[in-house]
C-alpha positions, 0 to 999 in steps of 0.5 A: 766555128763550132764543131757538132756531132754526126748525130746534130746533122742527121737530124736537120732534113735538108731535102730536095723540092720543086717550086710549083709556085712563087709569088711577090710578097708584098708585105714582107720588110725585105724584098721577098717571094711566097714559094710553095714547094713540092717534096714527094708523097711523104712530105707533101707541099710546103710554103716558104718565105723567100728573100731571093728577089736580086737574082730570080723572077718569079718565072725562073724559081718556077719548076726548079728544084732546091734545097730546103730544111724541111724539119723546122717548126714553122715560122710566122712572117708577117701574114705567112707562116715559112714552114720549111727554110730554102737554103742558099749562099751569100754573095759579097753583094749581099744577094742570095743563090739558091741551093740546088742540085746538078741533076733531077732527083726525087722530090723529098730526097735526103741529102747524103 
């Protein structure tokens, strides 16, 4: 593993959102949700593409709050343009967990 510097960390923006909506993303390759996300009076609303379809419905990523890379440019994804990437773990099945915090903070907060 390579090593970085404070100063590469302090510049990836990795902050806490709500999902306010979550759709099927039929047209993506791998299975995958279209996710708007809410990030607080600064950052505002940003959509993002999803390969999370093994372990959530579309009714359970509703109102809960993730983690997400908000400083990256955008993405286009076949018809959808990612702008900001949800963070998560790999299991050994492949399937992705969502990244998310123990208890309610402010969207648009900075990991620490």
């Amino acid at each position: 593993m390579d090593a970085i510097q404070w100063s590469d960390f302090e510049r990836v923006e990795l902050r806490a959102g709500t999902i306010v909506s979550a759709e099927a993303f039929p047209e993506a390759r791998v299975p995958a949700y279209k996710l708007l996300i809410e990030f607080g009076p600064d950052i505002g609303r940003k959509k993002s593409s999803a390969q999370i379809t093994d372990l959530y419905t579309v009714e359970d990523l509703v109102g809960k709050q993730i983690i997400a890379v908000v400083n990256f440019p955008p993405k286009q994804i076949g018809p959808f343009k990612s702008e900001c990437l949800v963070t998560g773990f790999h299991r050994d099945d492949n399937s992705v967990v969502l990244a998310s915090v123990d208890g309610e903070v402010p969207n648009g907060a900075k990991l620490a």
